[in-house]
Steps between C-alpha positions, in 0.01 A plus 500: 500500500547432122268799404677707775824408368393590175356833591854597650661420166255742296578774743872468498521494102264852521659670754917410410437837256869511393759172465797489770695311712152383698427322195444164408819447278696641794280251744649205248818628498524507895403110453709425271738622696405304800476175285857566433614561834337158597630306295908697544418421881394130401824431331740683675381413830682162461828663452511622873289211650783242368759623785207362746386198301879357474702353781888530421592279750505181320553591094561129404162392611242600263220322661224728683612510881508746757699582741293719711205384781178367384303812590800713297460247180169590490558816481819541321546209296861399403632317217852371396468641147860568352581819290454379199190352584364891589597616212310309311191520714599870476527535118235255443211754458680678266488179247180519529403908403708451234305161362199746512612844343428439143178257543370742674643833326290368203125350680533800661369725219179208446417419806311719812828663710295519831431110471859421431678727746254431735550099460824504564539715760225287707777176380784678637343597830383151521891369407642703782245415734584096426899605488547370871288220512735437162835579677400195764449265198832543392722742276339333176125627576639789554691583185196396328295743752749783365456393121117511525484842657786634272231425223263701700689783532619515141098495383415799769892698329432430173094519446442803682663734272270451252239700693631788433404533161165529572527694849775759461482813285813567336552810726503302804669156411825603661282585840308201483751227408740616754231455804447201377852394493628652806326193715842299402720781596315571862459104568877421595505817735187395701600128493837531615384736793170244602642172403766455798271595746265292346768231536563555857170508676296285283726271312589509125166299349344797606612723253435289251116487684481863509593641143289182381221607672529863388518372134164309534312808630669675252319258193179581706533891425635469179222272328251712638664885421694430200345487095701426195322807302390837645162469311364219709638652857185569681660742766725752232345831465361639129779747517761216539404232258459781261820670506684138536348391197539816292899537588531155371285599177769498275744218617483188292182226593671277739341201290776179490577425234736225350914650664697659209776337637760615195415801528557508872824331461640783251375761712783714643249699718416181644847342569571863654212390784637214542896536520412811771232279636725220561791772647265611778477161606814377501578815662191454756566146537867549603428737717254392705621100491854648676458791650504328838822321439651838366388662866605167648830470386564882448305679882508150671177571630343231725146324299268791668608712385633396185133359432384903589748671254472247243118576523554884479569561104167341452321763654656744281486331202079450554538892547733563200225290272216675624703858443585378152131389386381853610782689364476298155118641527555830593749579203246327239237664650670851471617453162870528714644264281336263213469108598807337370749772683347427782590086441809585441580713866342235684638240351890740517380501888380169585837358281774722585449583851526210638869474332601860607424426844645130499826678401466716765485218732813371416707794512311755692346343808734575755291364778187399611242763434673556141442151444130443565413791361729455158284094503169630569532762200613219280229261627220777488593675173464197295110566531513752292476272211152478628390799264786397216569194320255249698212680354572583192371203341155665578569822293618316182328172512159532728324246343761197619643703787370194694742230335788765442534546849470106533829495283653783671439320827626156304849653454534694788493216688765258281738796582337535866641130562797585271545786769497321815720197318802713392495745779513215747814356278669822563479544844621122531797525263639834583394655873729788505397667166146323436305820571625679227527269256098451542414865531730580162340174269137687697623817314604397173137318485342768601734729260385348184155463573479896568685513133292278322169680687565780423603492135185237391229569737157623388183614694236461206271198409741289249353389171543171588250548817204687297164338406497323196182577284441227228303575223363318224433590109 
């Protein structure tokens, strides 16, 4: 079998004459982008499993009872957990990503990617397999579940970017990285569709079963398809290794060496990244936190099909990303317009869009259609960003692109919890004109990151980010 296997390799690497999208990079792209999708589906799955885990009948009670039949408990568990109690079961693996970002932003460029990514998405499939045997313990195990697998995930966000610099020619990276990325766009769409009927015929620990499953078969595939370098993949054609290596002839050696962190600090190229960086998700995290109470106070909309439209902008926006990593492409490619221009209209996309059409919901959506149509555009348009600021960091620093998207991700999500914190103030202080007031402090945000983007951002290796050569008299 092992010679067979082998012989099967040598012939695909002689007969792939000319490299494509049935390539190898693309292959690791598509898992990337199912890694992703796992481990969206992993954490958001909770989010719609809670309304079955959580009997409202008794709120003062926070001891684990059930009101249902014994053959129903075992099914559909119930627990008297009260609100604030969910939300910090819910926020919990968020603590935990973010305990991880930088760590592992910086090991990242020393140690083997496939190991790492591969690690911890075997330790978060395991978590969420354990996360109902967890709920029965009681809410503590739990939270600590949640922490552990929020360190997961961060490892498999923040390590796998680093990959790229070795797999994608600079042609392609737009292509590649938003393939990749498009797995946590897609995931809420499919999980929000599956999960409640999930829910209903086989009980709630079962989703929990069935996206932990998926994410151990998914290790499986990974360790066995996936290499950290394209010279030691024994399935990539001649053609392939050799054009992925000569397009990346002339970046910088992605060697680590010791952070210039001064010189990062006084970069304005690099606070550019991350002011727009941190936009999109304050913008993304607003959105997609609320837009079911905006259709549930605003249609009043029973939860079906609140959970269906609240699902629909993700769709787009996993189409939106995908359009803007081959449109990014196709204008490099065609010599349409040079590298940084094209930053700059993705980022003018991903940025502003979302605020044109969040005005529009306020003062042009005069009924139902104009509404959902006016909140999917400013859902899916935020993907954009996709081919704009969030990577950037890979044109002007490749060589730590790993830990500068750590950092990115660092501050994103402060101001992703900031988000959710001061948006939910609004709506609690001032009902009647809360909407606006978030959607206007969204645009002003959003304004002066577009400002500051566009008047500092770069699209060439910085000095900063360039090999070093010492030399000695």
């Amino acid at each position: 079998m092992e010679h067979q296997g082998a012989s099967l390799c040598w012939l695909w690497r002689w007969w792939r004459p000319v490299p494509g999208f049935c390539s190898i990079r693309y292959c690791l792209a598509v898992l990337l982008h199912a890694c992703n999708f796992v481990i969206m589906a992993q954490r958001i799955c909770l989010s719609l499993t809670m309304v079955a885990m959580v009997n409202m009948t008794d709120p003062q009670d926070l001891t684990n009872t059930s009101t249902k039949t014994e053959l129903d408990y075992v099914k559909n568990p119930v627990y008297n957990w009260s609100p604030d109690i969910q939300g910090i079961i819910f926020s919990s693996i968020f603590y935990g990503a973010v305990a991880v970002q930088l760590p592992v932003g910086y090991l990242s460029g020393i140690y083997s990617i496939k190991k790492m990514v591969g690690s911890a998405l075997f330790f978060s499939s395991v978590l969420s397999l354990f996360t109902p045997p967890a709920a029965q313990v009681g809410k503590t195990l739990i939270i600590v579940c949640r922490v552990a697998q929020g360190m997961a995930q961060g490892t498999v966000t923040a390590a796998q970017h680093e990959m790229w610099i070795k797999w994608a020619p600079p042609l392609e990276r737009g292509r590649l990285t938003s393939i990749c990325l498009s797995g946590f766009l897609l995931a809420p769409f499919i999980v929000m569709l599956v999960s409640g009927f999930i829910c209903d015929l086989l009980g709630w620990p079962m989703v929990f079963y069935i996206f932990g499953a998926c994410g151990c078969v998914l290790c499986l595939i990974w360790f066995v398809l996936v290499y950290d370098d394209p010279k030691d993949h024994p399935c990539i054609s001649i053609s392939e290794k050799e054009y992925i290596i000569s397009s990346l002839a002339q970046q910088a050696s992605s060697s680590r060496q010791s952070l210039p962190i001064k010189a990062m600090l006084k970069s304005l190229p690099l606070w550019a990244i991350f002011l727009s960086g941190s936009a999109f998700i304050w913008t993304n995290t607003l959105l997609v936190t609320y837009t079911p109470t905006f259709i549930s106070t605003k249609l009043h909309v029973d939860i079906k099909k609140n959970g269906l439209l609240s699902g629909l902008p993700y769709l787009f926006a996993c189409i939106c990303g995908l359009l803007a990593g081959h449109m990014s492409d196709y204008f490099l490619s065609r010599n349409i317009f040079n590298l940084l221009t094209i930053r700059k209209l993705f980022t003018i996309l991903g940025i502003l869009s979302p605020v044109i059409f969040s005005m529009c919901l306020l003062y042009l959506s005069f009924n139902f259609y104009s509404t959902i149509i006016f909140l999917t555009l400013a859902n899916a348009t935020t993907s954009f960003c996709l081919a704009g600021p969030l990577i950037n960091a890979l044109d002007i620093a490749p060589r730590y692109y790993g830990f500068l998207k750590a950092v990115t991700a660092v501050i994103g999500m402060i101001g992703a919890l900031i988000s959710s914190t001061v948006t939910g103030l609004i709506l609690n202080q001032d009902p009647e004109f809360s909407w606006h007031k978030i959607f206007f402090l969204m645009a002003g945000i959003n304004m002066t990151s577009i400002i500051f983007y566009l008047i500092f951002a770069k699209a060439e290796i910085q000095e900063w980010a360039t090999e070093k050569q010492n030399t000695r008299l």
